[in-house]
Wavefront OBJ file of the C-alpha trace (Angstrom):
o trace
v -113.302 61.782 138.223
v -117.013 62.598 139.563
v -118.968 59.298 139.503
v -122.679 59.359 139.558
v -124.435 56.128 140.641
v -127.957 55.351 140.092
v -129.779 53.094 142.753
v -132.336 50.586 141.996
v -131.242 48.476 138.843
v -127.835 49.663 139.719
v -126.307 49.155 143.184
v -129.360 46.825 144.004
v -131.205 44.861 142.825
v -135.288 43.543 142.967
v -135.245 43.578 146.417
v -134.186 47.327 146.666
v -131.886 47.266 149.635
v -128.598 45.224 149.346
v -125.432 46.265 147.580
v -123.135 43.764 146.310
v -119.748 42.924 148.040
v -117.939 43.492 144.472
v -119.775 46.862 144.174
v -118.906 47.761 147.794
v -115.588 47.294 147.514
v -115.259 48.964 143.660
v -116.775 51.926 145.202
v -113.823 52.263 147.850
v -111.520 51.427 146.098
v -112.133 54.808 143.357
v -112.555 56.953 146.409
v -109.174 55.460 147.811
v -107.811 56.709 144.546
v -109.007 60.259 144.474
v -112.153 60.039 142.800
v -115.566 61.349 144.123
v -118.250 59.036 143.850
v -122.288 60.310 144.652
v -125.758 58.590 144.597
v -127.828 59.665 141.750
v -131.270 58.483 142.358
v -134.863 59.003 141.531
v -135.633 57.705 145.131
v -136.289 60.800 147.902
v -134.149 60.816 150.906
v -136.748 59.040 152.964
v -136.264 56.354 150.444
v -132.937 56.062 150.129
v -132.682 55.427 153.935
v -130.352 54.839 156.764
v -129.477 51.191 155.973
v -128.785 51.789 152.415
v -126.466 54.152 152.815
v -124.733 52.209 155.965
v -123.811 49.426 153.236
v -120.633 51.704 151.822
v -119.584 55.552 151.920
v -120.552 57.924 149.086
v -119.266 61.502 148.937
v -123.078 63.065 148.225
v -126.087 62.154 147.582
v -128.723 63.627 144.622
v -132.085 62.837 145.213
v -135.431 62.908 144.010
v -134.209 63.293 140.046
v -132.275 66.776 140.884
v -134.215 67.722 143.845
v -132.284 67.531 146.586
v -128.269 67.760 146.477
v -126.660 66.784 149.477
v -122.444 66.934 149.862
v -120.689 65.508 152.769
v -123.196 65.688 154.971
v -124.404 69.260 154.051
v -127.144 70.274 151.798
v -126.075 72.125 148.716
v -129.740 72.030 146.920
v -133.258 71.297 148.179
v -136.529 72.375 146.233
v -139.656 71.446 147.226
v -142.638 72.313 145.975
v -144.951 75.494 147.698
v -148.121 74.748 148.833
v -150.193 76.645 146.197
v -148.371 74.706 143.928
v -148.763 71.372 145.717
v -152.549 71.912 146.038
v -152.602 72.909 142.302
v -151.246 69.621 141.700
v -152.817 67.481 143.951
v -156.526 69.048 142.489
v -154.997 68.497 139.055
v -154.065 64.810 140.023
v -157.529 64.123 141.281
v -159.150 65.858 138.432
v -157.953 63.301 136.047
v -158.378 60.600 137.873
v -154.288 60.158 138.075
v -152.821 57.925 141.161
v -149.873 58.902 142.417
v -146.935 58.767 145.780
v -145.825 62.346 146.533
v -142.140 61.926 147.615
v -140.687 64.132 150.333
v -137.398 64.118 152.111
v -139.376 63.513 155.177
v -141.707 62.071 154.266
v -144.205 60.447 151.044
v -147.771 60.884 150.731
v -150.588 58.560 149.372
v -154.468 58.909 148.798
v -156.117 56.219 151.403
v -157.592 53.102 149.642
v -160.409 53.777 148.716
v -159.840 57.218 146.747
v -156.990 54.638 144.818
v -158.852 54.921 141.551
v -157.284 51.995 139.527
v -156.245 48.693 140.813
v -152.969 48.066 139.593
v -152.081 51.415 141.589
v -153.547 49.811 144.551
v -151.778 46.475 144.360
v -148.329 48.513 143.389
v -148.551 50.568 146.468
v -149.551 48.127 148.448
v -145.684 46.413 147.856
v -144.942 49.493 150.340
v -146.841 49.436 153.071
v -144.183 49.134 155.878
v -143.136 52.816 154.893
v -146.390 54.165 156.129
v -147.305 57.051 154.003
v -149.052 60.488 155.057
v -152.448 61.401 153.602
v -152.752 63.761 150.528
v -153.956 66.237 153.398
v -150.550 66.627 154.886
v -148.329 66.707 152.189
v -148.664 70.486 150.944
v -145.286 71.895 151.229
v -143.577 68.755 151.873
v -143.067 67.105 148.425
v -140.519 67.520 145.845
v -141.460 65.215 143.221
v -144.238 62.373 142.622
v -144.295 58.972 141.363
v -147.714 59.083 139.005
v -149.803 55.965 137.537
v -152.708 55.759 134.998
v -154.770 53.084 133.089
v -155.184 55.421 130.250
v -152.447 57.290 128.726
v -155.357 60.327 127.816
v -155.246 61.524 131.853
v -151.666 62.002 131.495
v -151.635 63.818 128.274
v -154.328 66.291 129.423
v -152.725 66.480 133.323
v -149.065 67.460 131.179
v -150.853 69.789 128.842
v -152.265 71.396 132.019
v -149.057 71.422 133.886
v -145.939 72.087 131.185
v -144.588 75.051 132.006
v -144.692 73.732 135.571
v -143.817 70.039 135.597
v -141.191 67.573 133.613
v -142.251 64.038 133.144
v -140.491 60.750 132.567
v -142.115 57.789 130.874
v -141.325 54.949 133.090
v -143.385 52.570 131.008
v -146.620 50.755 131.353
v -148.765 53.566 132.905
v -145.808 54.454 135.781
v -144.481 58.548 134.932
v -141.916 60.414 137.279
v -142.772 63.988 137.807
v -140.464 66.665 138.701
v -140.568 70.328 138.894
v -139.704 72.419 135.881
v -136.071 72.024 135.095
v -134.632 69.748 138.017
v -133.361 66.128 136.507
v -130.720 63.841 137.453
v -128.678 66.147 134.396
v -129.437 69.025 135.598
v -128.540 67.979 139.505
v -124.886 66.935 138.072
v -124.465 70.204 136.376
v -125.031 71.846 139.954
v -122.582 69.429 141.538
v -119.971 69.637 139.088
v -119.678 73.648 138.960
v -120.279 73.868 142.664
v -117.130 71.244 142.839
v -115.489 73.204 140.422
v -114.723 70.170 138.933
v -115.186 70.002 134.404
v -117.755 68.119 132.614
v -115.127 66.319 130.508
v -114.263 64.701 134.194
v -117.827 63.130 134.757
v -119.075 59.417 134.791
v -122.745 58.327 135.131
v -123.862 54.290 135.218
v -127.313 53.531 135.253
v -129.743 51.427 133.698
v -133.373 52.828 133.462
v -135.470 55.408 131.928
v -134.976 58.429 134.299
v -131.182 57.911 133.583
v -131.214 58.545 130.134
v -130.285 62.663 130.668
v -127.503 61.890 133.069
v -125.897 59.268 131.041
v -126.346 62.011 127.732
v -125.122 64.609 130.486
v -121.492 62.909 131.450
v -118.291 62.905 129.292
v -118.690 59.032 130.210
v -122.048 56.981 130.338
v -122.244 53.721 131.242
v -125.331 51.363 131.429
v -125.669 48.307 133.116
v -126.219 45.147 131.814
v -129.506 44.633 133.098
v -130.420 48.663 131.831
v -133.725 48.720 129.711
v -132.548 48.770 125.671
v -132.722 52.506 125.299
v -130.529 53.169 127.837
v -128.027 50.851 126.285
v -127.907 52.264 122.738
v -126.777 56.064 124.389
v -124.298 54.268 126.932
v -120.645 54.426 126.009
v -119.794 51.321 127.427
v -122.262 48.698 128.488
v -120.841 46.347 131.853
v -122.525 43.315 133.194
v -125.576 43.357 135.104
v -125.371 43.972 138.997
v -125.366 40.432 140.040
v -122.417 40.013 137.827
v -119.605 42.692 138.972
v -121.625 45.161 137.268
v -120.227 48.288 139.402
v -116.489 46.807 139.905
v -116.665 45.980 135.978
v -117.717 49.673 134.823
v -115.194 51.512 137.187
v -112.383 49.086 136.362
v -113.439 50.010 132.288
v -113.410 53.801 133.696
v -110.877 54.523 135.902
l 1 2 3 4 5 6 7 8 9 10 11 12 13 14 15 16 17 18 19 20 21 22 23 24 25 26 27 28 29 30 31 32 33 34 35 36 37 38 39 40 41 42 43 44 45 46 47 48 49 50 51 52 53 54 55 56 57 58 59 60 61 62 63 64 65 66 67 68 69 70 71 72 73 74 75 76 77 78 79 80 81 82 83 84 85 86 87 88 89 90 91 92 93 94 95 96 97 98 99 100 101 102 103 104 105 106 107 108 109 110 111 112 113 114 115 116 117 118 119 120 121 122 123 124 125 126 127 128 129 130 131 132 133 134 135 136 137 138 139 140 141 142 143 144 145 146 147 148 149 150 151 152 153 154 155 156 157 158 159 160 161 162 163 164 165 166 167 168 169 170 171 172 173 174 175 176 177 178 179 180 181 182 183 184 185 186 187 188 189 190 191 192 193 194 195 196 197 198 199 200 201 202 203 204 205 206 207 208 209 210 211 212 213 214 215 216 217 218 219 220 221 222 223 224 225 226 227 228 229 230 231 232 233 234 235 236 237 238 239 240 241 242 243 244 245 246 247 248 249 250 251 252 253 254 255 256 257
């Protein structure tokens, strides 16, 4: 089987960096036995980082909803948007008055403090500041998806009306969207895997438990949400396990394979 593994919600919990022991070892134990197990995450690279991915071995990594596919240690898949189209967005962002983290493999990019136009942006990003972000200035070229907030839903409808043929957007609830390019989703990402792999749909697994994990969950022959996942994630799943503090991983795969 190819296993797809969400991050945050999934392998870890509120704190964002620790994976359970149970998990760990579940994980090991379905490579041990053939299968091929890969990160799935909304998170770039440069937030998935080095100590995360020290906790366990994964066969791949997809990043950034689709983004960026990397496969035993060699990138398969990387798109990132120009710099026409970064400054189209960036004017677009500002236009409307939208906050937002640009999200690189390198690198992510914030507007300094005081061009933060709302404050629950400001006290969000804030949470962050040990990753010590590039200016809006520098990120042209060097972003491949963005992490958007607004106080009124209005900005976003006319920044997607202005953007549709060039952006997708997920609704990650109470102001907070995820922005890709055109096309590129955690779905879409597992399609590219799975054919490069040569490896059949029918033979897929996804577990997650949030918003932005609703197409690969719908994607795989087998979705599975966590215990903790948001309702609507539930209701598509084919099997719901426990949350991650309770065997969550170790109880899907042991349901799955």
């Amino acid at each position: 089987m190819l296993i797809f593994f969400d991050i945050d919600g999934t392998l870890v919990g509120e704190d964002g960096r620790v994976i359970p022991e149970s998990a760990r070892n579940a994980i090991q134990r379905a490579r041990a036995g053939g299968h091929i197990c890969m990160i799935n995450t909304g998170r770039t690279l440069k937030l998935v980082g080095s100590e995360l991915l020290g906790q366990t071995e994964f066969d791949g990594l997809i990043l950034g909803c689709g983004t960026m596919v990397v496969y035993r240690g060699k990138t398969l898949l990387h798109k990132t948007f120009d710099r026409q189209e970064a400054r189209d967005i960036i004017d677009g962002l500002h236009r409307y008055e939208i906050d937002a983290c640009l999200e690189g493999s390198g690198n992510n990019f914030c507007n300094s403090d005081e061009r933060i136009f709302t404050e629950g942006f400001r006290s969000f990003i804030r949470r962050f500041s040990f990753l010590e972000y590039g200016s809006f200035e520098e990120a042209p070229g060097h972003f491949d998806k963005f992490y958007a907030y607004v106080d009124r839903v209005e900005k976003m409808d006319a920044f997607r009306r202005e953007f549709a043929g060039k952006l997708d957007f997920v609704d990650r609830k109470e102001g907070f969207f995820e922005i890709m390019p055109r096309g590129f989703s955690k779905a879409s990402a597992m399609n590219f895997v799975a054919d490069t792999l040569g490896i059949p749909m029918e033979e897929t697994v996804a577990i997650g438990d949030s918003s932005n994990d609703i197409p690969m969950i719908e994607r795989a022959h087998i979705g599975i949400a966590m215990g903790n996942a948001t309702e609507d994630v539930k209701a598509i799943a084919d099997y719901v396990s426990t949350d991650l503090t309770e065997n969550g991983i170790e109880n899907a795969l042991r349901w799955v394979v």
